[in-house]
C-alpha positions in Angstrom: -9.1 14.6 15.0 -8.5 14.4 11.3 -10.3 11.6 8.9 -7.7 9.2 8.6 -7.3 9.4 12.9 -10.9 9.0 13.4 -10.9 6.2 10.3 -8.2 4.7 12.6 -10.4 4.6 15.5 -13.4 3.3 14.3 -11.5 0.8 12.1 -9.6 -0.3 15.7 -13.0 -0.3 17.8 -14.4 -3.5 15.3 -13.3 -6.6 13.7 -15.9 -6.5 11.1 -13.4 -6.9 8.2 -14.7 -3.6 5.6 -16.3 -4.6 1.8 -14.2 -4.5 -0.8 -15.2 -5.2 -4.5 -14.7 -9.1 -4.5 -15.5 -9.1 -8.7 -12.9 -7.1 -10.0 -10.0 -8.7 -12.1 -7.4 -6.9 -13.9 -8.2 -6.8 -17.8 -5.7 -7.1 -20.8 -6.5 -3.5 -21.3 -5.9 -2.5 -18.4 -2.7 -2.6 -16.3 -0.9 -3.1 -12.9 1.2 -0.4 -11.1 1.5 -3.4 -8.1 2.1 -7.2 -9.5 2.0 -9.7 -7.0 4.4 -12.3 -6.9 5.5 -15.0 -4.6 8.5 -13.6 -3.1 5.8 -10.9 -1.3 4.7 -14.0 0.4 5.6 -13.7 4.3 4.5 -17.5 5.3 1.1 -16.0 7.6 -1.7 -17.2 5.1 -4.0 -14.6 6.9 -1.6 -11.6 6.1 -0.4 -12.8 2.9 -4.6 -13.1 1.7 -5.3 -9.7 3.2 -2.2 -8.1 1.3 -3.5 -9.6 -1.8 -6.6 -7.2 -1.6 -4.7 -4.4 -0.5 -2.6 -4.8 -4.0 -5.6 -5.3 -5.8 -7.5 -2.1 -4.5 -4.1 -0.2 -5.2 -4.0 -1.6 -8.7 -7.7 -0.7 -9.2 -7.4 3.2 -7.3 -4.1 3.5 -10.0 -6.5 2.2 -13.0 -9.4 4.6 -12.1 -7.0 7.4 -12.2 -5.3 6.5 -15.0 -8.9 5.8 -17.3 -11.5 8.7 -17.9 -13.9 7.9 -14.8 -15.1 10.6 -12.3 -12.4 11.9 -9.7 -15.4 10.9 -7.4 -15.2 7.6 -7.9 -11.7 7.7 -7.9 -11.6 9.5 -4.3 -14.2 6.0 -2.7 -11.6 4.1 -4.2 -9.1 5.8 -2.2 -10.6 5.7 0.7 -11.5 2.0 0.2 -8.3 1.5 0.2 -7.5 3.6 3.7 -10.2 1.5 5.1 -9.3 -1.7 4.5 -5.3 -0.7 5.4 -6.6 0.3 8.6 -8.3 -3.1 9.2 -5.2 -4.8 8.0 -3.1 -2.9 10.1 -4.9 -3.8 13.2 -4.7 -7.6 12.7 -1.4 -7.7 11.9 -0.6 -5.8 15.2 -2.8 -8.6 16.8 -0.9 -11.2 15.7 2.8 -9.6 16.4 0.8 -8.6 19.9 0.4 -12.2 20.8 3.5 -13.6 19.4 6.3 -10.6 20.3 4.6 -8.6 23.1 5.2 -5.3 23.9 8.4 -5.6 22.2 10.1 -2.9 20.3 9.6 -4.5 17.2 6.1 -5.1 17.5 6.3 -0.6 18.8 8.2 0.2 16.0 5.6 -1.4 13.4 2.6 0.1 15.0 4.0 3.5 14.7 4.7 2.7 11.0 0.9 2.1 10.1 0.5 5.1 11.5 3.1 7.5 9.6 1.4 5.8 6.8 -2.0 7.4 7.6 -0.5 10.6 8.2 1.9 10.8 5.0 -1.1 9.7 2.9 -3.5 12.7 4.5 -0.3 15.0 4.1 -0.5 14.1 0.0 -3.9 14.6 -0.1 -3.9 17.9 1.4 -0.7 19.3 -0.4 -0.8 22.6 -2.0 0.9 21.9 -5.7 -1.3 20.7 -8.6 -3.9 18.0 -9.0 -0.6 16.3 -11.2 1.6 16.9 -8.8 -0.3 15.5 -5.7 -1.4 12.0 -7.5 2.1 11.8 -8.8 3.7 11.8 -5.4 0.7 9.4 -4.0 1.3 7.1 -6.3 4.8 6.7 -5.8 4.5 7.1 -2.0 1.6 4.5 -1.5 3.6 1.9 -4.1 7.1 1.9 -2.9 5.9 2.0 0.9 3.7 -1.0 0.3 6.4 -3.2 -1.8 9.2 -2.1 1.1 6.5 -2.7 4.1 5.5 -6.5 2.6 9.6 -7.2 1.7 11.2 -6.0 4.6 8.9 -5.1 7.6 6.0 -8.0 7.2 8.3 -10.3 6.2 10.7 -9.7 8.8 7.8 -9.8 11.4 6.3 -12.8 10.8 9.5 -15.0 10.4 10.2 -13.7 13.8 6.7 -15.0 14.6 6.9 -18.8 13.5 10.4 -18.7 15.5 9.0 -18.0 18.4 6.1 -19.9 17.7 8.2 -22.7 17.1 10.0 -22.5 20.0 13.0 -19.9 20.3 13.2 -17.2 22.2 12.4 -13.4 20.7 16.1 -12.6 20.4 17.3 -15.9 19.6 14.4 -15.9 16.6 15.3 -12.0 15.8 19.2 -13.8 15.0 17.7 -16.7 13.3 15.5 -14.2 11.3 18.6 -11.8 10.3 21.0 -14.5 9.2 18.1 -15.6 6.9 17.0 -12.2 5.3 21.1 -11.5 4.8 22.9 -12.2 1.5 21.3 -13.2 -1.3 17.5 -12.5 0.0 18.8 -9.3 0.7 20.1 -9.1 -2.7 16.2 -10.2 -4.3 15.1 -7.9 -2.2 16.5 -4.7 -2.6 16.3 -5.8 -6.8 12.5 -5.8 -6.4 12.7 -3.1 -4.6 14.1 -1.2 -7.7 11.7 -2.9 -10.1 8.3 -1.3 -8.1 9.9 1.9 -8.3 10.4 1.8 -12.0 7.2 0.5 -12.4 5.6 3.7 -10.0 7.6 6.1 -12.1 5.9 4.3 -15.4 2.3 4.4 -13.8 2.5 8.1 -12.7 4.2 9.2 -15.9 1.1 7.7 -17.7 -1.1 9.9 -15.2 0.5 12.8 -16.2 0.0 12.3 -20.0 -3.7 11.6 -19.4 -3.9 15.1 -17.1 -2.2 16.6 -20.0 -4.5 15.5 -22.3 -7.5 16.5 -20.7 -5.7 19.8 -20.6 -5.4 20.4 -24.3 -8.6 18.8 -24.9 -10.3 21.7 -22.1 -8.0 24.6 -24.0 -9.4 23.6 -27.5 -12.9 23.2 -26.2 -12.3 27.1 -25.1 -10.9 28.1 -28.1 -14.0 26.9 -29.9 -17.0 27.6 -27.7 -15.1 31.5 -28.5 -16.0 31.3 -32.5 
C-alpha cells in the first residue's frame, strides 16, 4: 500500500478532523496562487469552511516553495495538505452518502478523491527535475481544486438541498442542470481560465527562484575553486 493509500485509510478509520496551522494569514509580501471568492461558495456551510483551509494550506505549500525555506518544511506542508484533503474528502462523501445514496453521482465523486491521491503521488514520484515536478504539481493541485469546487462540489450539493428540500434525485439532478447552464456556465468556465493563468504565473515564479539558486550554487563553485 503506498502512503497516500494508507493516509486514506487511516484518515477514513477517524473523524478527528487533522491540525492545521489556524494563525497563518497571507502577507502583502507574500502572495496567492488560490484566491477565494464567493462564487467558490457551494451553499453547504460545512464544506464551504473546510475548502477555505484547504485554499489556505495550498496558498501557504505554493508560498513555502516559492520563499527560501527548507524543502523540509516545504514537504510537512505538502503532506498537511494530503491530510487534511483526505479528511475533507471523507465528509463530503458522508454528506452526498446520506443525501444521494449509492447513486452514481455520489460513485463517480468518490473515485475522484481518489485519482486525486494517486495523480498527486504520481508527481511526487516523477523522474524529470526538482523544476519540472513542482511545476506540474502546482498546476495539477490548482486547476483540479478550482474545477472540483466550481463544477463537481457545487454540482453536488445543489443536488443535495433539492432533495433535501423535497424532489426527487433525478428531478433535483434537472433542476440542478438547468441552473448551472447558460450564464453560470459562462462564469464558470471564465474562472476556470483565470486559476490557470494565475497557476502558470505561480510556477513560472518557482522556476525563476530554482534558477536562481542555480546560479547562485555555480558561482559559489566557481569561487570556493580560487
Amino acid at each position: 500500500m503506498n502512503l497516500y493509500a494508507l493516509l486514506w485509510a487511516v484518515i477514513m478509520s477517524s473523524d478527528r478532523e487533522p491540525k492545521v496551522k489556524p494563525d497563518w494569514q497571507p502577507q502583502p509580501e507574500k502572495f496567492e496562487i488560490f484566491p477565494w471568492n464567493r462564487n467558490f461558495e457551494t451553499g453547504l456551510e460545512e464544506i464551504d469552511e473546510q475548502h477555505k483551509v484547504l485554499v489556505d494550506i495550498l496558498n501557504r505549500l505554493a508560498w513555502h516553495f516559492a520563499s527560501d525555506v527548507s524543502r523540509v518544511t516545504s514537504d510537512h506542508v505538502l503532506d498537511e495538505l494530503l491530510s487534511y484533503a483526505a479528511y475533507h474528502f471523507k465528509s463530503e462523501e458522508k454528506i452526498w452518502q446520506e443525501a444521494l445514496g449509492g447513486s452514481d453521482m455520489a460513485r463517480n465523486h468518490h473515485d475522484a478523491h481518489q485519482m486525486f491521491f494517486a495523480q498527486v503521488q504520481a508527481l511526487k514520484q516523477d523522474h524529470g527535475t526538482e523544476e519540472e515536478r513542482l511545476s506540474e504539481l502546482f498546476s495539477y493541485l490548482t486547476r483540479w481544486l478550482a474545477f472540483h469546487i466550481l463544477e463537481s462540489d457545487r454540482r453536488m450539493a445543489l443536488t443535495v438541498k433539492a432533495v433535501r428540500s423535497g424532489l426527487s434525485l433525478e428531478e433535483g439532478r434537472e433542476q440542478v442542470d438547468s441552473e448551472l447552464s447558460g450564464s453560470v456556465s459562462v462564469m464558470v468556465n471564465a474562472l476556470l481560465e483565470i486559476y490557470s493563468k494565475l497557476s502558470s504565473l505561480t510556477v513560472q515564479l518557482l522556476q525563476e527562484k530554482m534558477a536562481r539558486h542555480r546560479a547562485e550554487a555555480e558561482l559559489d563553485r566557481l569561487q570556493r575553486r580560487r
